[in-house]
VOGU-3710 file (C-alpha; in Angstrom, 3 decimals, decimal comma):
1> xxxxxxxxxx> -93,299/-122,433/93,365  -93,661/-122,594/96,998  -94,533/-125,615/99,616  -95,191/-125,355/103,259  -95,165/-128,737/105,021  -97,054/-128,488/108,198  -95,341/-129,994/111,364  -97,891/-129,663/114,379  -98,219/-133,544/115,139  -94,739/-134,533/114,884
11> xxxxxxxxxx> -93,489/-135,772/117,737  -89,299/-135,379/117,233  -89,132/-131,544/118,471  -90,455/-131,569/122,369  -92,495/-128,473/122,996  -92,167/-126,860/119,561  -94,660/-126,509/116,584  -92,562/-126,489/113,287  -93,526/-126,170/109,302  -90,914/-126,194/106,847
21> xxxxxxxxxx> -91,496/-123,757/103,988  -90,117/-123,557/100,981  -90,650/-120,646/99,156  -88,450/-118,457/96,304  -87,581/-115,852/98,732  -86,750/-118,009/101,836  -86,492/-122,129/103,184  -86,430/-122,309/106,875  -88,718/-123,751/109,898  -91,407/-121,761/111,273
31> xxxxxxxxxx> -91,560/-122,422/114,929  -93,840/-121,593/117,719  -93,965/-123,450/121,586  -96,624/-126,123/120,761  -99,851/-124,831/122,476  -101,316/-127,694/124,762  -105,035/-128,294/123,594  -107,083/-131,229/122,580  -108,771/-129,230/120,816  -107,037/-129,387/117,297
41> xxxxxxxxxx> -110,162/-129,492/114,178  -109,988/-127,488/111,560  -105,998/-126,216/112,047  -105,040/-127,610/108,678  -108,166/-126,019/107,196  -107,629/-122,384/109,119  -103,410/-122,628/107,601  -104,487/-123,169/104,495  -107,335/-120,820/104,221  -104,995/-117,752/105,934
51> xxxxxxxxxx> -102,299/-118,790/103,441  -104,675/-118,050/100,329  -105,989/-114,784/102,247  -102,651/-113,521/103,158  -102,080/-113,889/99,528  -105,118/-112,602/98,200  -103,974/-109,339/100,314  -100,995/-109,721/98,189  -98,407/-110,888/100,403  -95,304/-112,977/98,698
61> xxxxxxxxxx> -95,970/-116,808/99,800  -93,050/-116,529/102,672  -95,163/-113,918/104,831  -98,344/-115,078/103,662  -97,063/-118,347/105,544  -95,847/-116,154/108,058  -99,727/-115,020/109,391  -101,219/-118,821/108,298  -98,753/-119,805/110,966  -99,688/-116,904/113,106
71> xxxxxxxxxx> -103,876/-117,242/112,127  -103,719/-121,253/112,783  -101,685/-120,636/116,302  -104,310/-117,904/117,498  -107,048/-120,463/116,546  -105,776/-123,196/118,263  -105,708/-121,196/121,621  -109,283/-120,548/120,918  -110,366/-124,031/120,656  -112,785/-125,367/122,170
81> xxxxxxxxxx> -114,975/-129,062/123,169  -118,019/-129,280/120,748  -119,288/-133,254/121,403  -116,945/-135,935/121,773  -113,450/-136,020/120,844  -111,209/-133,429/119,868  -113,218/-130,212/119,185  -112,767/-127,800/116,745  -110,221/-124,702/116,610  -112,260/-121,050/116,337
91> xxxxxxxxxx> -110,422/-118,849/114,033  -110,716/-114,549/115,163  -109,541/-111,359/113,924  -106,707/-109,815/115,892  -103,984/-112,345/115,577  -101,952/-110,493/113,298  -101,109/-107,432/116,435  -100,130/-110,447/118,839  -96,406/-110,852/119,505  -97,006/-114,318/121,013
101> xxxxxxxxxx> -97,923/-115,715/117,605  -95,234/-114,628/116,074  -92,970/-116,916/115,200  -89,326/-117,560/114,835  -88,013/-118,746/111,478  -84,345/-120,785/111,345  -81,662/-120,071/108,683  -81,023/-122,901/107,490  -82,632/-126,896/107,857  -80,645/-127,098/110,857
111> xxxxxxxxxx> -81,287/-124,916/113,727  -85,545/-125,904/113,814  -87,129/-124,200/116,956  -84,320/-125,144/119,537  -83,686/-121,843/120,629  -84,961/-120,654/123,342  -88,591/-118,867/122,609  -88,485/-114,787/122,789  -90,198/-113,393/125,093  -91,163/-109,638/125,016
121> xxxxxxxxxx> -88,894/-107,409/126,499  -90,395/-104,661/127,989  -88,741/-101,349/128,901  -86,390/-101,851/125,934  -82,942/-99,255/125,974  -82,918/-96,338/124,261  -80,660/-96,496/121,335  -81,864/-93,289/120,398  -80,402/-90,932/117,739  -78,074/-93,674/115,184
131> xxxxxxxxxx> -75,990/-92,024/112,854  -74,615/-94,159/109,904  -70,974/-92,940/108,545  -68,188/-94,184/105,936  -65,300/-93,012/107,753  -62,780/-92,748/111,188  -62,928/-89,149/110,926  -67,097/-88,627/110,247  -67,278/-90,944/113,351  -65,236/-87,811/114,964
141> xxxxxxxxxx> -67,527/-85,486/113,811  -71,087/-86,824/114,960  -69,264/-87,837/117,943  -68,436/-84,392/119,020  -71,304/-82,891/117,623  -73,215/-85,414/120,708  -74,567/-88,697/118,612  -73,784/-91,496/121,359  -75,055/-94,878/118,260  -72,729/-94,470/115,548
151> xxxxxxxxxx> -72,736/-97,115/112,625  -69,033/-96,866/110,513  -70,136/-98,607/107,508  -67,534/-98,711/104,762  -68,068/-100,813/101,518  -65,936/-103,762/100,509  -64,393/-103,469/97,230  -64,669/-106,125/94,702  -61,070/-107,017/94,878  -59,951/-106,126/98,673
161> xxxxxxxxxx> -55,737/-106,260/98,530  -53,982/-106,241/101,770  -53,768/-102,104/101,537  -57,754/-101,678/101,504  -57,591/-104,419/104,576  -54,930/-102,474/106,486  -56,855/-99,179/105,920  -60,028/-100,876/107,295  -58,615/-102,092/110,156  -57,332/-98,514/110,846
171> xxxxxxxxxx> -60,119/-97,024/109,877  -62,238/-99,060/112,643  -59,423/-98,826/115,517  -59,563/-95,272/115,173  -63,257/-95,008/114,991  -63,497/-97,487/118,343  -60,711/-95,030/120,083  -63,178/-92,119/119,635  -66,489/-93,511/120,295  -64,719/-94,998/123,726
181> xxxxxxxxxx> -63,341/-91,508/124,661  -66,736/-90,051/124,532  -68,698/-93,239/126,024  -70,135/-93,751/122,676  -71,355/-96,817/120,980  -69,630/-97,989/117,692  -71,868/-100,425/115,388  -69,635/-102,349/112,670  -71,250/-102,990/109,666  -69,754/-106,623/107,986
191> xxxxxxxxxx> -66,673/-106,914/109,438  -67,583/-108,853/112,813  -64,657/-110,779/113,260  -62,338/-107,763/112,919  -64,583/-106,176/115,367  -64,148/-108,135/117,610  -60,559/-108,675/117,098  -59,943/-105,272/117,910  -62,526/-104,881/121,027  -65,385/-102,983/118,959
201> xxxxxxxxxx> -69,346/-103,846/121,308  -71,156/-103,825/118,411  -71,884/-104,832/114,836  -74,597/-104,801/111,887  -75,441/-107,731/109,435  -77,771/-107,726/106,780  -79,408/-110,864/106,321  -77,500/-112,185/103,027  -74,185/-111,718/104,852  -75,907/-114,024/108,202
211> xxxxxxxxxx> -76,659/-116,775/105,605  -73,949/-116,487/103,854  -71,880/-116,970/107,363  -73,668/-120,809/107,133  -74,554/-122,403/110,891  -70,975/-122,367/112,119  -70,147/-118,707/111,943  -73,150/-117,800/113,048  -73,037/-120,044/116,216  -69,055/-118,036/115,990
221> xxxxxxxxxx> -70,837/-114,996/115,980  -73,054/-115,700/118,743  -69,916/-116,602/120,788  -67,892/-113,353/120,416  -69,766/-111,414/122,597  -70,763/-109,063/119,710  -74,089/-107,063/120,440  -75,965/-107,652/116,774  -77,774/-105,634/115,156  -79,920/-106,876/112,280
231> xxxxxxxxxx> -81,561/-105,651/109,134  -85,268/-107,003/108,287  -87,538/-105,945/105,451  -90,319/-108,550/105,745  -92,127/-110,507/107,806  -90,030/-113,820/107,667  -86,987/-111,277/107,940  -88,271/-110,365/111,156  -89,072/-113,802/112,312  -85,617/-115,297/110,979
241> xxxxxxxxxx> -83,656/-112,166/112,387  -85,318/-112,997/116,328  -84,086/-116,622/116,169  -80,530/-114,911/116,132  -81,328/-113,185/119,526  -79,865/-109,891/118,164  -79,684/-106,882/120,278  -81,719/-104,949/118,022  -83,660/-105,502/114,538  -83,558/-102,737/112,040
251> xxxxxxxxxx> -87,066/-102,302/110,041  -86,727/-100,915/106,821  -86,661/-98,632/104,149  -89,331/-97,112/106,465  -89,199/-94,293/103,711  -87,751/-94,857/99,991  -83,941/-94,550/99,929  -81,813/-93,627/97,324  -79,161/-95,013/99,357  -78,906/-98,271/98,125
261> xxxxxxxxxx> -80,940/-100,203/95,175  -83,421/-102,329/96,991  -86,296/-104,611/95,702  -88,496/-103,467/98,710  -91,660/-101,285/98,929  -91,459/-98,340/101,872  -92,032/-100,118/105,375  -93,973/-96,528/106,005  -95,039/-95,598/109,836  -97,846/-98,146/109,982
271> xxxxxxxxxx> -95,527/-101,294/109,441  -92,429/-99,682/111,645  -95,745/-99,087/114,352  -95,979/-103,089/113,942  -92,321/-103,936/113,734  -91,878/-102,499/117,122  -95,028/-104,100/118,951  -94,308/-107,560/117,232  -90,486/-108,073/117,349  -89,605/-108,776/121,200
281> xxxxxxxxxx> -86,497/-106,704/121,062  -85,526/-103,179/120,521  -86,371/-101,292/117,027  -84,498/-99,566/114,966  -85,854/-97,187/112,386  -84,241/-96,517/108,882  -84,435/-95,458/105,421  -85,557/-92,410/103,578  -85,363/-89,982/106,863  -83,991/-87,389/105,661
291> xxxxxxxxxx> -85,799/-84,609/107,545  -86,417/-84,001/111,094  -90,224/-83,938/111,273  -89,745/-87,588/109,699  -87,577/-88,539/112,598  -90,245/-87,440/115,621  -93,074/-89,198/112,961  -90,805/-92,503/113,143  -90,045/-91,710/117,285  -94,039/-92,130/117,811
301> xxxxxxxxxx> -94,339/-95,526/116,841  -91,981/-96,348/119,384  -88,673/-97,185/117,563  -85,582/-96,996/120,453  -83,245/-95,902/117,438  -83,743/-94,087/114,590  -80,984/-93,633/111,617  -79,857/-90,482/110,130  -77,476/-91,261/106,982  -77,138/-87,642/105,030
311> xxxxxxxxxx> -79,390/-85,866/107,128  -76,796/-84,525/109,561  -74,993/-82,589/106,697  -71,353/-81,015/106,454  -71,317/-79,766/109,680  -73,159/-82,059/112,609  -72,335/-79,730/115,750  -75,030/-77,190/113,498  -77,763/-79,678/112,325  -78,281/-82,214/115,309
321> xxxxxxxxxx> -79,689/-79,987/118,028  -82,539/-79,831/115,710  -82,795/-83,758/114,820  -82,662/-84,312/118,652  -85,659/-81,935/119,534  -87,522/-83,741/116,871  -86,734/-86,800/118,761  -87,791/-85,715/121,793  -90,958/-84,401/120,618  -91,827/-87,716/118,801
331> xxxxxxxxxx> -90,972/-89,458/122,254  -93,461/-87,091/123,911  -96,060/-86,701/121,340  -99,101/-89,537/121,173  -97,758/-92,952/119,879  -99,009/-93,878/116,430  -101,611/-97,118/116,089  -100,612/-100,399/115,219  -102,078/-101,694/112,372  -104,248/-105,296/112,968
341> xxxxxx> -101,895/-106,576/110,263  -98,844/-105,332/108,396  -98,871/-104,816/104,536  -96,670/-106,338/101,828  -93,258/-104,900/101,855  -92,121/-106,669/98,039
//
């Protein structure tokens, strides 16, 4: 059901350690700068035995590829000279809490490790409070009521007709007009090139829609100037969502949602706590908050944004004084720990 072809002595990819998996919830190269050792015995031994353990802890064969990739990299810098020739690698605990093993996973056969590697950022904005709406005049509403991250997120029909497309297009012009009158940020959700038709800074993808884009419009994407947002629910989400460079990855359903039908398990605090040490750019938490002492839980691990969907209720100006005290006391309380590894989200 799933093969993994290991890549580490192929010489076509300068600087760049790639695997091609093939698994039944995601193809793609795994890709990591190739670590500069002599020091290489044992590394297809160390994949392969990670691979089984990572599935063991019952991880789906994608992310238990994931951490072999991760285990095998942390090994080789650990390598050492034992007699003559190449000595062996020296597999340790810890790997699975170091960003710099983490590596970036392509969309399609195409794109294989030649972006350029992401590096940590540190001091990473604050997106902070992100509301999620359906509608021009609910953007209005959180606006006033102070929410400066607003997501409009309305649902294509099954059978758009030019009068749904001229109501959307409405629907985000007026919703961009607001947000700019109050120095507000307006995400997009799935309609990027409308977005940036009309001048919106921002938009959100979920990963089906980014595949389903294929390598041109994502490389059109890229070139619109379009901050991106993007969702991830597993580990070789995470990794395939950083070769995009996005401005921020969301990590998800941190809670169970009844928002939408989803195949995953709860993220909980302990894998958001890893999301946000391990994915290089800014956080953003979501799914199943639905009260504030949730929302300063989910501010400890570090998230910069956390989204509120029904929590802000009828009336916004009332409820969100209290959401944004629990943020602040979740930015000021003690940061949660970071799990050594994550655990299975399907």
């Amino acid at each position: 059901q799933a093969v993994a072809v290991t890549g580490g002595d192929e010489t076509n990819a300068p600087g760049w350690s790639r695997d091609w998996i093939d698994t039944p919830h995601a193809s793609g190269w795994l890709a990591l700068p190739r670590i500069d050792t002599p020091h290489t015995h044992g590394t297809g031994c160390t994949f392969a035995a990670s691979a089984a353990a990572a599935l063991t802890l019952g991880f789906v064969p994608a992310d238990a590829l994931v951490l072999a990739k991760m285990s095998t990299a942390h090994a080789l810098r650990s390598g050492y000279a034992a007699g003559q020739g190449a000595g062996p690698v020296a597999a340790h605990a810890g790997f699975g809490a170091l960003p710099g093993v983490l590596p970036l996973m392509s969309w399609d056969e195409n794109a294989a490790g030649d972006a350029t590697f992401l590096p940590r950022r540190h001091g990473c904005e604050q997106i902070g409070l992100y509301a999620i709406v359906d509608s021009a005049e609910r953007v209005r509403q959180v606006v006033a009521a102070g929410v400066r991250s607003v997501q409009l997120r309305i649902k294509t029909p099954a059978a758009p007709d030019a009068a749904w497309q001229a109501a959307l297009r409405r629907s985000i012009a007026d919703a961009l007009a607001i947000c700019q009158a109050a120095r507000a940020t307006l995400i997009v959700n799935d309609h990027w090139r409308l977005a940036a038709e009309l001048g919106a800074p921002a938009v959100h993808l979920g990963q089906e829609d980014l595949l389903a884009l294929g390598e041109s419009g994502r490389a059109a994407l890229a070139a619109s100037g379009l901050k991106l947002g993007i969702s991830s629910h597993s580990l070789w989400e995470l990794c395939r969502a950083r070769a995009q460079r996005p401005w921020y990855v969301a990590c998800g359903p941190v809670w169970a949602t009844l928002t939408k039908a989803m195949p995953w398990r709860p993220q909980g605090l302990d894998n958001l706590a890893w999301w946000v040490r391990m994915a290089g750019v800014p956080v953003v938490a979501i799914g199943g908050i639905l009260e504030p002492d949730q929302l300063t839980q989910a501010a400890r691990s570090g998230a910069s944004g956390i989204c509120v969907v029904r929590g802000l209720g009828d009336d916004p100006a009332r409820t969100l004084p209290r959401w944004q005290a629990a943020l602040d006391a979740g930015r000021a309380a003690p940061p949660l720990p970071v799990p050594e590894l994550p655990h299975s989200s399907l």
